[in-house]
C-alpha positions as CSV (number, residue, x, y, z in Angstrom):
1,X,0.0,0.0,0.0
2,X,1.7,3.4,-0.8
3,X,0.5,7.1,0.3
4,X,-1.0,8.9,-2.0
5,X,1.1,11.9,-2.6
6,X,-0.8,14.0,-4.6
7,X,-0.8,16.6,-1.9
8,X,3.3,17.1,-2.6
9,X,2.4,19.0,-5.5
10,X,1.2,22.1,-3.0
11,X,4.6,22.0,-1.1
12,X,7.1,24.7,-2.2
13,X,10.5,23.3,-3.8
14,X,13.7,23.7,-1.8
15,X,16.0,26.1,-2.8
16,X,19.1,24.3,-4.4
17,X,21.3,25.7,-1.9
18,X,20.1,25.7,1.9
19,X,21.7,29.0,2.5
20,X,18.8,30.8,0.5
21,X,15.9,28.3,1.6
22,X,13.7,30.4,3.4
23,X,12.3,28.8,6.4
24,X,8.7,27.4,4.9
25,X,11.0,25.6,2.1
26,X,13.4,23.8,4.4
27,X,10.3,23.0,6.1
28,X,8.4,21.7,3.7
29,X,11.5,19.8,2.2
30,X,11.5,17.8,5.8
31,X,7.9,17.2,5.6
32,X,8.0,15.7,2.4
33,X,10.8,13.6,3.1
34,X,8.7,12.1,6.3
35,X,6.1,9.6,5.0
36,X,8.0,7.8,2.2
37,X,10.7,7.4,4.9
38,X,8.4,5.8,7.4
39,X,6.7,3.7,4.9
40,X,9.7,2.2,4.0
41,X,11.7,1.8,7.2
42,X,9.5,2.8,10.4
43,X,7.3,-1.0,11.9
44,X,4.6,0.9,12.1
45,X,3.9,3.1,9.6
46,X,2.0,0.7,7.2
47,X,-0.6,-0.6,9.8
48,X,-1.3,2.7,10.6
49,X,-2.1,3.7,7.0
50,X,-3.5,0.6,6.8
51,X,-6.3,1.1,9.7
52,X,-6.7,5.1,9.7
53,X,-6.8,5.4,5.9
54,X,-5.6,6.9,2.6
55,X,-8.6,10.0,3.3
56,X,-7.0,10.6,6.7
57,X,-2.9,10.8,5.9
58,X,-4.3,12.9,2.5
59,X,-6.0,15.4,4.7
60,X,-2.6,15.2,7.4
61,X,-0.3,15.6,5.2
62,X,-2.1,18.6,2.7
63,X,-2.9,20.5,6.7
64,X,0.7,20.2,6.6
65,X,2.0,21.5,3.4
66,X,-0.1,24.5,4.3
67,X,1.5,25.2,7.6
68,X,4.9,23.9,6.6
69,X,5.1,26.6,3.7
70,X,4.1,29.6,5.7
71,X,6.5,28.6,8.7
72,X,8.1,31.9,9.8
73,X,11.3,30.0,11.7
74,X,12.8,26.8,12.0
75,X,11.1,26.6,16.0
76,X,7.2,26.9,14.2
77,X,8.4,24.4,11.4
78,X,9.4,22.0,14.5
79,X,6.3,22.4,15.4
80,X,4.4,21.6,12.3
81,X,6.1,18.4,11.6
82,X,6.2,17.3,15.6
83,X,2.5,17.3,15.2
84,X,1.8,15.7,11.8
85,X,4.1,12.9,13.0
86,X,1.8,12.7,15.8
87,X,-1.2,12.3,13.4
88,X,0.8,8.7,12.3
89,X,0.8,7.3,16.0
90,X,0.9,9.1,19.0
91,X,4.0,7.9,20.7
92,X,7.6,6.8,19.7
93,X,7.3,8.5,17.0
94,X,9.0,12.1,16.5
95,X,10.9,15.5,14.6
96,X,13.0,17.0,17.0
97,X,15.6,19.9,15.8
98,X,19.2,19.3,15.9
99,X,21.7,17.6,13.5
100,X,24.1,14.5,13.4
101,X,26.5,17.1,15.5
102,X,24.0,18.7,17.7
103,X,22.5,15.2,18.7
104,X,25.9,13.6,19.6
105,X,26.7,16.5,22.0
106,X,25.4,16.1,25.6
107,X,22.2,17.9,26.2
108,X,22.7,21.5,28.6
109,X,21.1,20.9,31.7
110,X,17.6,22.8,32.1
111,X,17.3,25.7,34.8
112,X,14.3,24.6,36.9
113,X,11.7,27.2,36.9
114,X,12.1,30.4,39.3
115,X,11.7,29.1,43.0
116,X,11.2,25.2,42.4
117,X,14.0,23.0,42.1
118,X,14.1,20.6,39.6
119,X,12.0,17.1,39.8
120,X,14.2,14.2,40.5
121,X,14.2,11.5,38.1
122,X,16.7,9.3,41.0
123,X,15.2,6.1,41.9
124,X,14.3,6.7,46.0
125,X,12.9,4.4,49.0
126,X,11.2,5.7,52.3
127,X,10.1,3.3,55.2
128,X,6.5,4.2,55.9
129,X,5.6,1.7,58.6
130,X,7.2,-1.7,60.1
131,X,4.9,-3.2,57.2
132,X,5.0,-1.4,54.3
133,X,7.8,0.4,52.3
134,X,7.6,2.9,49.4
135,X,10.0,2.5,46.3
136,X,9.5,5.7,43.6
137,X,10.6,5.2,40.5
138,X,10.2,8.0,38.6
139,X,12.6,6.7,35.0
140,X,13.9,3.3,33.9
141,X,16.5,5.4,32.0
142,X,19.6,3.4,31.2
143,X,21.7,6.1,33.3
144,X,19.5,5.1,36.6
145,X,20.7,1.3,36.5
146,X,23.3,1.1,38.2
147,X,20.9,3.7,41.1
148,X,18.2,1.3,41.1
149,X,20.7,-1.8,41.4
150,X,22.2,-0.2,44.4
151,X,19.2,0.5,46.0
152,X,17.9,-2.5,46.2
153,X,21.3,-3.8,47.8
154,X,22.1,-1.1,49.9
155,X,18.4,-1.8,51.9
156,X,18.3,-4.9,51.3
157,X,17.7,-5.8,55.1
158,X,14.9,-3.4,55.5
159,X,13.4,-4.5,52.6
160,X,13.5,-8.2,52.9
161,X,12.0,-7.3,56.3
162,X,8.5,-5.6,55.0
163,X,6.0,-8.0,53.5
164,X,4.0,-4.8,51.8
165,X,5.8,-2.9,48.8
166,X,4.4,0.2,46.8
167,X,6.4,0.7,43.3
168,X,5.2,4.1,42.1
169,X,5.8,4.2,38.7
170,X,3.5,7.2,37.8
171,X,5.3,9.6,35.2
172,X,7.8,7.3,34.7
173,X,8.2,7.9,30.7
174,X,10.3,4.6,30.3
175,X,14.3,4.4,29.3
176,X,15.8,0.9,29.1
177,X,14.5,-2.5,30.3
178,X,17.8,-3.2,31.9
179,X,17.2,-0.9,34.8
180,X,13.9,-2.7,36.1
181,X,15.8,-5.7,35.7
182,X,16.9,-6.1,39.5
183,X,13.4,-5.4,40.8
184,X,12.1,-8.7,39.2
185,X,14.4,-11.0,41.8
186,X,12.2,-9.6,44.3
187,X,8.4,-9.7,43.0
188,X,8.3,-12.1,40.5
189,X,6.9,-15.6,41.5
190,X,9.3,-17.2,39.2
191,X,8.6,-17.8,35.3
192,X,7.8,-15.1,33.3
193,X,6.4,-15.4,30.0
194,X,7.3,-12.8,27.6
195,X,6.8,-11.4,24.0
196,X,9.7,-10.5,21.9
197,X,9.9,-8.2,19.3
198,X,11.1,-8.1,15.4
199,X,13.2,-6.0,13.8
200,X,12.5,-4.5,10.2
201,X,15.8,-5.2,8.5
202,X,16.5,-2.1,6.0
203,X,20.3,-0.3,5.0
204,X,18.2,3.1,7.0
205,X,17.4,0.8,10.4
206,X,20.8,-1.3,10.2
207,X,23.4,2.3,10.3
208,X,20.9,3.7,12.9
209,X,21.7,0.8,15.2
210,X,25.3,0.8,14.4
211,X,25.2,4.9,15.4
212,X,22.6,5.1,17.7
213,X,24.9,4.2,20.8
214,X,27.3,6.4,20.2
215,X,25.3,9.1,19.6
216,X,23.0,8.7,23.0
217,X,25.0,7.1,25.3
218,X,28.6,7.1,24.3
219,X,30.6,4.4,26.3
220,X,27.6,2.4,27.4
221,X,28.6,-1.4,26.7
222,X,24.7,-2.6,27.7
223,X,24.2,-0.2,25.0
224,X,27.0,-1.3,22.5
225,X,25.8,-5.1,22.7
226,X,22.4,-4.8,22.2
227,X,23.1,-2.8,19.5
228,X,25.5,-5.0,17.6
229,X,23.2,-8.0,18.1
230,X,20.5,-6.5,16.7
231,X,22.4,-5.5,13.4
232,X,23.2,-9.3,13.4
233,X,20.4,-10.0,13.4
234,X,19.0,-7.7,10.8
235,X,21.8,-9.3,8.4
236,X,19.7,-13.2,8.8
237,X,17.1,-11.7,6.5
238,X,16.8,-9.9,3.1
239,X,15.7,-5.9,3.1
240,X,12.2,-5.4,4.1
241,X,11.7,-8.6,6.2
242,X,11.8,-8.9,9.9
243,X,14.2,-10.8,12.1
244,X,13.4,-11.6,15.7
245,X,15.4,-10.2,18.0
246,X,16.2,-13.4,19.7
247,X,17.8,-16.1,17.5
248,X,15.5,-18.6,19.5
249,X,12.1,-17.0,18.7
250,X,10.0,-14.3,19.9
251,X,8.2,-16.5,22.8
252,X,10.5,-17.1,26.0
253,X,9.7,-18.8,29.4
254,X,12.1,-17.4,31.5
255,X,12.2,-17.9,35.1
256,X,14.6,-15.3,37.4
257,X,18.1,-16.8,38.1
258,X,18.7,-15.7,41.7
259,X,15.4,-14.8,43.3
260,X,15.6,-13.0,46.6
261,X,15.0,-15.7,49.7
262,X,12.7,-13.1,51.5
263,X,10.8,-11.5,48.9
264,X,7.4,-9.2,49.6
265,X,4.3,-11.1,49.9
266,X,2.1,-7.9,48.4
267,X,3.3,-5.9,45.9
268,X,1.0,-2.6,44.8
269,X,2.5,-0.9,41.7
270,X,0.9,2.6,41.3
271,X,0.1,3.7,37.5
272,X,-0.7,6.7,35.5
273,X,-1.1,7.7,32.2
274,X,2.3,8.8,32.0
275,X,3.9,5.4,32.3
276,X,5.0,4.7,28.8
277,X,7.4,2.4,26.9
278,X,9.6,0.9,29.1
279,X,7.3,1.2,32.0
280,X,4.5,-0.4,30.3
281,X,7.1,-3.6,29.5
282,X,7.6,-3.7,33.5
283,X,4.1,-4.0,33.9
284,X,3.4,-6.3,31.9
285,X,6.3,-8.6,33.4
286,X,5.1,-7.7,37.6
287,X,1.6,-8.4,36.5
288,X,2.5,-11.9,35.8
289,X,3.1,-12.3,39.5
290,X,0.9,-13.9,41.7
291,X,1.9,-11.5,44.6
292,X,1.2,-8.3,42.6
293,X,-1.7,-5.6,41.6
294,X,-1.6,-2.9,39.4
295,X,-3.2,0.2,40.8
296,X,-4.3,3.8,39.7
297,X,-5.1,4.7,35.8
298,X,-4.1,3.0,32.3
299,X,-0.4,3.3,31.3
300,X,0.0,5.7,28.3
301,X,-0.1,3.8,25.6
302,X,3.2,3.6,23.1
303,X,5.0,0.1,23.0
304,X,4.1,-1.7,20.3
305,X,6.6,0.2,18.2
306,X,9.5,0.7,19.7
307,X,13.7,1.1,20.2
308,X,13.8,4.1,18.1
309,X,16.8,5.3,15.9
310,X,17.4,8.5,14.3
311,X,17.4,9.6,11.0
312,X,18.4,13.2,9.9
313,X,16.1,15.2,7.6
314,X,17.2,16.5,4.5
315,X,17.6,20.3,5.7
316,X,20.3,18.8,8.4
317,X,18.3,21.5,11.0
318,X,16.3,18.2,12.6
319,X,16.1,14.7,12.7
320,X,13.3,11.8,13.1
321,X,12.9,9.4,15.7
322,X,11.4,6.1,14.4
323,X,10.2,2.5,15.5
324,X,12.7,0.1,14.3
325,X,11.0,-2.8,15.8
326,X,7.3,-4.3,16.4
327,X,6.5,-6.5,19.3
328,X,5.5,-10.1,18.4
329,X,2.3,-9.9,20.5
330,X,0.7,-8.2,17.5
331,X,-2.2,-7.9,16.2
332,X,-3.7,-9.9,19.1
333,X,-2.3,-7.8,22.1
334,X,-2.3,-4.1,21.1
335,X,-0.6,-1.7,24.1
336,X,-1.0,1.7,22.0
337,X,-4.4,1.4,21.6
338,X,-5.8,2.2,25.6
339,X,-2.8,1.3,27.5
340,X,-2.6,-1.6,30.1
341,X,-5.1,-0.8,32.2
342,X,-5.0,-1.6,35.9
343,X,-6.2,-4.1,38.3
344,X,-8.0,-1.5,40.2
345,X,-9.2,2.1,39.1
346,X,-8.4,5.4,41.0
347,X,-10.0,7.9,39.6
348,X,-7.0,10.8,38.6
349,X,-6.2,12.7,41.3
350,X,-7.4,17.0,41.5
351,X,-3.7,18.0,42.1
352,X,-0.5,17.1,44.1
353,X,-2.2,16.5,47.7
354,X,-4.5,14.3,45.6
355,X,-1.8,12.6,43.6
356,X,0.1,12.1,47.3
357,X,-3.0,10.7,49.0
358,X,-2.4,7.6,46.7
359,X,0.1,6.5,48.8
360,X,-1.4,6.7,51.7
361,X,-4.2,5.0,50.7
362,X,-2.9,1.9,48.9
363,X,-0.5,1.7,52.4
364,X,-3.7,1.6,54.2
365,X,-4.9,-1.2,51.9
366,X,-1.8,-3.1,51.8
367,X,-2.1,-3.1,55.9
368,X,-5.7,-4.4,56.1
369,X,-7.6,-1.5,55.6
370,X,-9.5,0.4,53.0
371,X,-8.6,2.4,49.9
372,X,-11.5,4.5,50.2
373,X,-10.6,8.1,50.1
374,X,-11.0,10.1,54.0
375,X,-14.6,11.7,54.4
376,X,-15.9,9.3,51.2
């Protein structure tokens, strides 16, 4: 199935030099460079077309070429093509500015805003009774591994002594499945039955794995490995055909190596909206315990397509971030649509106090009482 591109005819030709481009050509030279790029090498881009339409990526992509030519600086034209990647799937899937250079660089670190201090994305534990014990865990990024990891050691007394366990994973936007890893020793009941994922081989996805780790997390080896596996895998199959990422299949029964000898005996993990990608693949593996509940609001929604790589847009000024594998639970299981939802609802909280009062609740459940709200 291919786009229909008839709506390219409305989008103003790059200059031939990109000095004298004004900022709605080099913007609509991006955009028009997006959909056959994603057609060819993004996992998702062709079930998308394939359930939302030809009529609806016409009318996209034409709402597009309007804004695009009229954009009055490269931030506006960000902005146009942020959003009419949005309109082929709402997450891991992106234009963010910067080139090849400017991606490689580390990113500045952001003032926090005038009299708050910035949120902390460090993994943290706080006793709340004899019973019960809290563990936040605000990013799975692959730079909080070796936090979590030591975390868990560095208590492990207290929390081998505590039966109850709250994980709160709200807002945790995902990172790298490494970093949950540890916490699996301690709540899982032993197998765990997981879903691989396939990669689309293509010359595009194979150099974006072979740059993406130097690029985003120079000197990582975790990084480096997976990395080189997955070309290796890419090179078992001919262009345009997908490779698991596994050589023995996308199904695995694995059971944890060394589980903990005093592990909790209830686990609640709190859930928002906001866990996405990474997060949603912990879920799915702590669900599987017998010992665990998932608590609070569906998780966001976006990891079906996933481990994105970056490919710069013709201007040089921004790049794409794209799906370069599928999960193998498709079509049957579909995350992106709703989210995994939870065991039990809460209703999302009014504001902060609310969001806090979580916690105490689901402690007051874990120790025998009620999760019903004070005064309800």
């Amino acid at each position: 199935m291919k786009l229909h591109l008839l709506a390219l005819a409305a989008l103003p030709l790059a200059g031939a030099h990109a000095a004298a481009a004004t900022p709605g050509e080099t913007c609509a030279q991006d955009l028009r460079a997006i959909a056959p790029f994603l057609l060819e090498n993004d996992t998702g881009a062709r079930a998308h077309l394939a359930q939302k339409g030809q009529a609806y990526f016409d009318l996209a992509l034409a709402t597009a070429a309007t804004a695009a030519a009229g954009a009055a600086d490269g931030k506006a034209c960000d902005a146009i093509l942020e959003n009419y990647a949005g309109m082929w799937r709402k997450g891991h899937l992106h234009v963010k500015p910067g080139s090849a250079l400017d991606i490689a660089k580390p990113a500045p670190a952001q003032p926090a805003a005038a009299g708050q201090a910035a949120p902390s994305k460090e993994p943290a534990l706080q006793i709340l009774s004899d019973s019960t014990v809290l563990l936040v865990l605000p990013s799975f990024h692959g730079r909080y591994r070796a936090a979590v990891a030591s975390l868990l050691e560095t208590h492990r007394d207290a929390l081998a002594q505590r039966p109850n366990w709250i994980l709160d994973v709200r807002r945790n936007g995902g990172g790298s499945d490494s970093t949950y890893a540890p916490l699996l020793s301690w709540i899982s009941s032993g197998e765990i039955v997981s879903m691989g994922a396939e990669w689309l081989s293509t010359p595009a996805n194979i150099a974006g794995q072979e740059k993406v780790c130097a690029l985003l997390a120079p000197g990582d080896q975790a990084c480096a490995a997976f990395a080189a596996q997955a070309v290796a895998q890419m090179r078992t199959v001919q262009t345009g055909q997908y490779a698991p990422q596994q050589s023995g299949g996308t199904i695995s029964y694995a059971r944890v190596e060394t589980p903990e000898p005093r592990r909790p005996a209830r686990v609640a993990v709190l859930v928002d909206r906001d866990c996405a990608s990474s997060c949603e693949e912990f879920l799915l593996a702590a669900r599987q315990s017998f010992h665990v509940k998932l608590i609070g609001r569906n998780s966001y929604g976006a990891l079906d397509y996933s481990n994105l790589r970056l490919h710069i847009l013709p201007s040089g000024l921004r790049h794409l971030q794209y799906a370069t594998s599928r999960s193998a639970r498709l079509p049957q299981l579909q995350v992106d649509l709703g989210g995994i939802m939870p065991d039990i609802y809460l209703p999302p909280p009014k504001d902060e106090a609310g969001r806090d009062d979580e916690i105490v609740r689901v402690r007051r459940w874990l120790e025998g009482g009620t999760l019903r709200p004070d005064g309800a």
